[in-house]
DRENKOLKOL-370647 format. One record per residue (C-alpha): residue in three letters; residue number from 0; x, y, z. Coordinates in steps of 0.1 Angstrom, whole numbers, always signed. Layout:
<pt><rest>ALA</rest><nr>NUM</nr><x>X</x><y>Y</y><z>Z</z></pt>
...
***
This chain:
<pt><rest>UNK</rest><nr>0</nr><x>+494</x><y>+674</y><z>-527</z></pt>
<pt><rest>UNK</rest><nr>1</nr><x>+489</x><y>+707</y><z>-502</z></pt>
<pt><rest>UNK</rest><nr>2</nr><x>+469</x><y>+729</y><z>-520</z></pt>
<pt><rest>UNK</rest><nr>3</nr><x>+493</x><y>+765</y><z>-519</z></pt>
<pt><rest>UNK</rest><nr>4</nr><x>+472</x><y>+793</y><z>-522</z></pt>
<pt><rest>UNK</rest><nr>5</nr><x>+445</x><y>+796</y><z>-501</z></pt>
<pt><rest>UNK</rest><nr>6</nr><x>+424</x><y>+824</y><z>-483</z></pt>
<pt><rest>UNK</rest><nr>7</nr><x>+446</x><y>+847</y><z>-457</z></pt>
<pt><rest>UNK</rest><nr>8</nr><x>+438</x><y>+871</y><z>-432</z></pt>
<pt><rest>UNK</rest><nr>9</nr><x>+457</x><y>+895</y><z>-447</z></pt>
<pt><rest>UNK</rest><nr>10</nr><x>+438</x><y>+930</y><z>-452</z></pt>
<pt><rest>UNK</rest><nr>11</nr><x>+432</x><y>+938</y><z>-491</z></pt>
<pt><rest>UNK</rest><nr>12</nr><x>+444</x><y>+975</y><z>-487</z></pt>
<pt><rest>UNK</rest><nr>13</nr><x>+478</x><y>+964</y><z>-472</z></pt>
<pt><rest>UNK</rest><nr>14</nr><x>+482</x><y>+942</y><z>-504</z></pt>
<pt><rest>UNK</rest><nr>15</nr><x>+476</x><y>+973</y><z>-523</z></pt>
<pt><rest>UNK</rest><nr>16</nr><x>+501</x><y>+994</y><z>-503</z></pt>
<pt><rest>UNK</rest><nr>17</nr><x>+528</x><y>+970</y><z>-517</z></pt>
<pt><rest>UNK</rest><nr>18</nr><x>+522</x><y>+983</y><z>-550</z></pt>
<pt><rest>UNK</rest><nr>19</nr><x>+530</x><y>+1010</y><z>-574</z></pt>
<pt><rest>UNK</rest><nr>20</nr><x>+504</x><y>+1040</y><z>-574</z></pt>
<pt><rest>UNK</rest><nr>21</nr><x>+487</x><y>+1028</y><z>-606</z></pt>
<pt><rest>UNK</rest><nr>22</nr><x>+488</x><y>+989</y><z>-595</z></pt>
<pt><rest>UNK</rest><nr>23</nr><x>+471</x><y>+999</y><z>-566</z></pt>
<pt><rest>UNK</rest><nr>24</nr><x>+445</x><y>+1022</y><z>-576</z></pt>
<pt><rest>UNK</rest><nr>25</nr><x>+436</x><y>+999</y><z>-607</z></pt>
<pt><rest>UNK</rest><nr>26</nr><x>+432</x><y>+973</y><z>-576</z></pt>
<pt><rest>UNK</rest><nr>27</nr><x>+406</x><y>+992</y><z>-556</z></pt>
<pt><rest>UNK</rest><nr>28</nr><x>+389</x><y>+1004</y><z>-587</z></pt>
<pt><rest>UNK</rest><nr>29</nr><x>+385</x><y>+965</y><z>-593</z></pt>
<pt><rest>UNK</rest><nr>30</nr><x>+373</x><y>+960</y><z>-557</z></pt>
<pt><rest>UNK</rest><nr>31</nr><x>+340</x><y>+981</y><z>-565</z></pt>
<pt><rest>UNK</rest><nr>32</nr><x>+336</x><y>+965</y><z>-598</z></pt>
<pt><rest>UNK</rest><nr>33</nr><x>+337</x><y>+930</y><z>-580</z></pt>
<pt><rest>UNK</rest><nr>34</nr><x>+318</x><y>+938</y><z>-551</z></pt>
<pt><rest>UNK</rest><nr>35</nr><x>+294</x><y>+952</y><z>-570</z></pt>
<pt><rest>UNK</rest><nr>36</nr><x>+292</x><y>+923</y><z>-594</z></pt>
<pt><rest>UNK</rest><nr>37</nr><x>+291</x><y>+897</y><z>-568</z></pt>
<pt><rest>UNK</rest><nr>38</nr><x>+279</x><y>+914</y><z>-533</z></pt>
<pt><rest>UNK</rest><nr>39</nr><x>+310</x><y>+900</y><z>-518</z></pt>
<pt><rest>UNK</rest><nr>40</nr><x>+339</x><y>+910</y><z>-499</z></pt>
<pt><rest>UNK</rest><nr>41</nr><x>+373</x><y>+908</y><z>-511</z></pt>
<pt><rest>UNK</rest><nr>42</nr><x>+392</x><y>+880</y><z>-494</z></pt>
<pt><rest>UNK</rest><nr>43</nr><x>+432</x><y>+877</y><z>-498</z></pt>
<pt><rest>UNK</rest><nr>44</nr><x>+444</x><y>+846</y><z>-515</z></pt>
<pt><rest>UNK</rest><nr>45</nr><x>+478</x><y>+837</y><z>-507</z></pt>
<pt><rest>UNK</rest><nr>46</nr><x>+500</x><y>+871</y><z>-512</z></pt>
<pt><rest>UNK</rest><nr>47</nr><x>+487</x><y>+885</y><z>-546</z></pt>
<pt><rest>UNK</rest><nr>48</nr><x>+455</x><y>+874</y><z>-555</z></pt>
<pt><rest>UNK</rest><nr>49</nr><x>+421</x><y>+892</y><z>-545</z></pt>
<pt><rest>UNK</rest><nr>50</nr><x>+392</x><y>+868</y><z>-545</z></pt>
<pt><rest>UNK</rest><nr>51</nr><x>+354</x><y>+872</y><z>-542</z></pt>
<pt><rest>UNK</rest><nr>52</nr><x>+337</x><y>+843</y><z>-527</z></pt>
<pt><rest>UNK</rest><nr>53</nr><x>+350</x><y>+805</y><z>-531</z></pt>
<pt><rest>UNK</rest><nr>54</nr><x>+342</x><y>+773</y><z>-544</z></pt>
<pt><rest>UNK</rest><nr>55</nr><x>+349</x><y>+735</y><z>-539</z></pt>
<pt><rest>UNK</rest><nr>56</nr><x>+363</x><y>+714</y><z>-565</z></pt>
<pt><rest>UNK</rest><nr>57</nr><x>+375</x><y>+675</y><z>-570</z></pt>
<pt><rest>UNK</rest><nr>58</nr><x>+388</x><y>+665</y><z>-602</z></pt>
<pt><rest>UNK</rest><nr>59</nr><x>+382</x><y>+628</y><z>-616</z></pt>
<pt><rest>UNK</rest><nr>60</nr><x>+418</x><y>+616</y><z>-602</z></pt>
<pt><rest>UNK</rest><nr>61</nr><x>+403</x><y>+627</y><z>-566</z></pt>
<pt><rest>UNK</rest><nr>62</nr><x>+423</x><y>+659</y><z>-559</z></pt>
<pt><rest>UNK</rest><nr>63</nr><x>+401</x><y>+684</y><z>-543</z></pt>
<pt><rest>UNK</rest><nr>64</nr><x>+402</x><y>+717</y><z>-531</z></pt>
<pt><rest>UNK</rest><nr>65</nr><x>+388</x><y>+753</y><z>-527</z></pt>
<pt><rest>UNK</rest><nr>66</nr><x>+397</x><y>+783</y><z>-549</z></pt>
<pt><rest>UNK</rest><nr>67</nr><x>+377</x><y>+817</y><z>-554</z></pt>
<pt><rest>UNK</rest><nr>68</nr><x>+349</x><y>+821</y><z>-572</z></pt>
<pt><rest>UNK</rest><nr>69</nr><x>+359</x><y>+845</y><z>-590</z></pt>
<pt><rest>UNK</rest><nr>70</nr><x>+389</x><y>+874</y><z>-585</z></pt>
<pt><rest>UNK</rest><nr>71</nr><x>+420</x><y>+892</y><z>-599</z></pt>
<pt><rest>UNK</rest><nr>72</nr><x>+457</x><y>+904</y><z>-596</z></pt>
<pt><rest>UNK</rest><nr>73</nr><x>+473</x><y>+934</y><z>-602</z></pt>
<pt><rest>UNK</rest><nr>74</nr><x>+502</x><y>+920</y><z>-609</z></pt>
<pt><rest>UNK</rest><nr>75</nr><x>+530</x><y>+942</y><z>-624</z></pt>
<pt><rest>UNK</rest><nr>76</nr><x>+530</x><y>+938</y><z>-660</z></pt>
<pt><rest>UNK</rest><nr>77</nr><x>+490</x><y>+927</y><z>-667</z></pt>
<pt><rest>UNK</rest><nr>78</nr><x>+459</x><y>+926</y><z>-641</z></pt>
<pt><rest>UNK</rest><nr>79</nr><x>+450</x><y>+890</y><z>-641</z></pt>
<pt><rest>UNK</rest><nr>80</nr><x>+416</x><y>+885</y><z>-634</z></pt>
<pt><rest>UNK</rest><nr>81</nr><x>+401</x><y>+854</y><z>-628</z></pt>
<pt><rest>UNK</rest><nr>82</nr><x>+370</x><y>+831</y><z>-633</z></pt>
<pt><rest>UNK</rest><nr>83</nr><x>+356</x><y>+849</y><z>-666</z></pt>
<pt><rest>UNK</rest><nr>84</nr><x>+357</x><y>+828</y><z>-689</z></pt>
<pt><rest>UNK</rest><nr>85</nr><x>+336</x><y>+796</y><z>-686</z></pt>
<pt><rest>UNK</rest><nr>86</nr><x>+301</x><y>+805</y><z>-694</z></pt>
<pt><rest>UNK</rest><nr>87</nr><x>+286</x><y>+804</y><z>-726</z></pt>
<pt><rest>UNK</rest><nr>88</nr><x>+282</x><y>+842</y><z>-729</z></pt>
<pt><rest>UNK</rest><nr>89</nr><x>+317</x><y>+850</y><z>-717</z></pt>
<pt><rest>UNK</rest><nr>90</nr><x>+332</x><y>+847</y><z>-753</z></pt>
<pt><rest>UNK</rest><nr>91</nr><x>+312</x><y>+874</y><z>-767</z></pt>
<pt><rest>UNK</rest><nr>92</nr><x>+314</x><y>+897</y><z>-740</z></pt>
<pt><rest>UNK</rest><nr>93</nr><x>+352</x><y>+891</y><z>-745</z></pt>
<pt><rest>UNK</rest><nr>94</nr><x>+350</x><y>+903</y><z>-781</z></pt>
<pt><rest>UNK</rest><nr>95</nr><x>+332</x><y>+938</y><z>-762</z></pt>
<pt><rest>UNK</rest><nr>96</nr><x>+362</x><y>+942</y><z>-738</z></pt>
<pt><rest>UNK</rest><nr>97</nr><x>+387</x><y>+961</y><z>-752</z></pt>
<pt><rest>UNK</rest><nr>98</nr><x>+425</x><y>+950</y><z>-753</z></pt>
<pt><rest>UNK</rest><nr>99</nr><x>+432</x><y>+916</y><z>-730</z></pt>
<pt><rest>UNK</rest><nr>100</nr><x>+448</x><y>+883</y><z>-743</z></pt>
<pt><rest>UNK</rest><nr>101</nr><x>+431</x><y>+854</y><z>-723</z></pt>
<pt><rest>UNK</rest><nr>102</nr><x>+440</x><y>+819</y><z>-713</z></pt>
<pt><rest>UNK</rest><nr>103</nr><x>+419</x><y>+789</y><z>-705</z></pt>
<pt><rest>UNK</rest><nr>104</nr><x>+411</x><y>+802</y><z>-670</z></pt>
<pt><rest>UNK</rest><nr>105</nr><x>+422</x><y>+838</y><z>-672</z></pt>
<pt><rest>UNK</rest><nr>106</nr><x>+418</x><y>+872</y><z>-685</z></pt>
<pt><rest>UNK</rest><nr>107</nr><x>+448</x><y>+895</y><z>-687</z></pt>
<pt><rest>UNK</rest><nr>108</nr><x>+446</x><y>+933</y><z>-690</z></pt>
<pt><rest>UNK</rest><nr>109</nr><x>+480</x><y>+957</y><z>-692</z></pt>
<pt><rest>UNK</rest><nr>110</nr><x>+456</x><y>+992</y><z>-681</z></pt>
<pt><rest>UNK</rest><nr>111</nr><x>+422</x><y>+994</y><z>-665</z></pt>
<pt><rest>UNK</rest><nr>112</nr><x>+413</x><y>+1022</y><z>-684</z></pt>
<pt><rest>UNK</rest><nr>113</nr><x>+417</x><y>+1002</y><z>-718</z></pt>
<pt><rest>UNK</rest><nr>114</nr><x>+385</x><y>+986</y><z>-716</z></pt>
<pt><rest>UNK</rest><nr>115</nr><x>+351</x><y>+981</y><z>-708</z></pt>
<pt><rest>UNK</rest><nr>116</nr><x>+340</x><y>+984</y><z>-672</z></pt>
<pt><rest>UNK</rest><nr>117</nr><x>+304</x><y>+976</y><z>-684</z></pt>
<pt><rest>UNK</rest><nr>118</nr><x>+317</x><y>+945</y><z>-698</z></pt>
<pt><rest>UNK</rest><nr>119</nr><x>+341</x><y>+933</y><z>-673</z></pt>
<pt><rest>UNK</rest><nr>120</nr><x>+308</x><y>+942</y><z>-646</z></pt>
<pt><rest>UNK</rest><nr>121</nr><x>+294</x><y>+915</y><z>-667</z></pt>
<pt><rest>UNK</rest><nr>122</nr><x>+317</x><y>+893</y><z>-672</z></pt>
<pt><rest>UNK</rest><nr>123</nr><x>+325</x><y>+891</y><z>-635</z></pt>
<pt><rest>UNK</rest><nr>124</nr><x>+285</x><y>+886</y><z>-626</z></pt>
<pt><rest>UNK</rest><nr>125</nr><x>+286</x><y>+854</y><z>-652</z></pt>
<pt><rest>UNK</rest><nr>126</nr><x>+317</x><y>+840</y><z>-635</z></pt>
<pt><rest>UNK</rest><nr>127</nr><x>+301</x><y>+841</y><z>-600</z></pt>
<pt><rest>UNK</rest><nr>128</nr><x>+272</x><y>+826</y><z>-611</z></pt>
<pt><rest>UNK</rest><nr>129</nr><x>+295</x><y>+801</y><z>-632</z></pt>
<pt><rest>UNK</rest><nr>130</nr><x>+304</x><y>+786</y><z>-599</z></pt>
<pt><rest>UNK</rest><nr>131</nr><x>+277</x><y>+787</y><z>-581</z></pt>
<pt><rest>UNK</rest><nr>132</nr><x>+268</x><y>+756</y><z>-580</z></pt>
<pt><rest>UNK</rest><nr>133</nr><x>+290</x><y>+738</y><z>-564</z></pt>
<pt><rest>UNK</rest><nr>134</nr><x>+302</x><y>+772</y><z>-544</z></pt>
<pt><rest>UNK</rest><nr>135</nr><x>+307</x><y>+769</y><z>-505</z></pt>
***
């Protein structure tokens, strides 16, 4: 199996000129929270995704690959925004962050200004340190 979404040379803001006005300032709002959280740059992964940093993985049946530490999309009905939800703290700080629903490996978010930048600062810290380990 070819991995499909992987790291591009494609500049964020360009990304963020595709988008509607609110898309794309919630998106560079979310590039400072990030970058702030992490002390990375933001990296385009495949055509929609922003990431911050990345990570190698191999699962017990062998398949390996690399995916971002941690990251989001402004996609047009939620931001998705990824890699906050596997520490032990993340829960609680989930209960803190204002309207989202959430999956196993993601956090969705209709409007920026609906929750907690605070919390999502923090959140976003624990889910780069969450990989670190086995981080490239």
């Amino acid at each position: 199996m070819t991995q499909k979404t992987l790291p591009t040379d494609v500049p964020v803001e360009e990304f963020f000129a595709t988008l509607d006005a609110r898309r794309s300032a919630e998106g560079a709002e979310l590039v400072e929270v990030y970058r702030a959280a992490t002390g990375a740059e933001p990296v385009m992964w495949g055509p929609s995704i922003v990431g911050f940093g990345e990570y190698t993985y191999r699962y017990a049946s062998g398949h390996d690959g690399v995916w971002l530490r941690t990251g989001f999309s402004p996609r047009k009905a939620k931001l998705s925004l990824y890699g906050l939800t596997e520490h032990p703290d993340s829960p609680a700080l989930l209960d803190r962050l204002g309207p989202h629903t959430a999956s196993v490996a993601c956090v969705y978010v209709t409007r920026l200004s609906a929750i907690d930048l605070d919390v999502l600062r923090e959140l976003v810290a624990l889910g780069w340190t969450t990989t670190a380990d086995s981080a490239v």
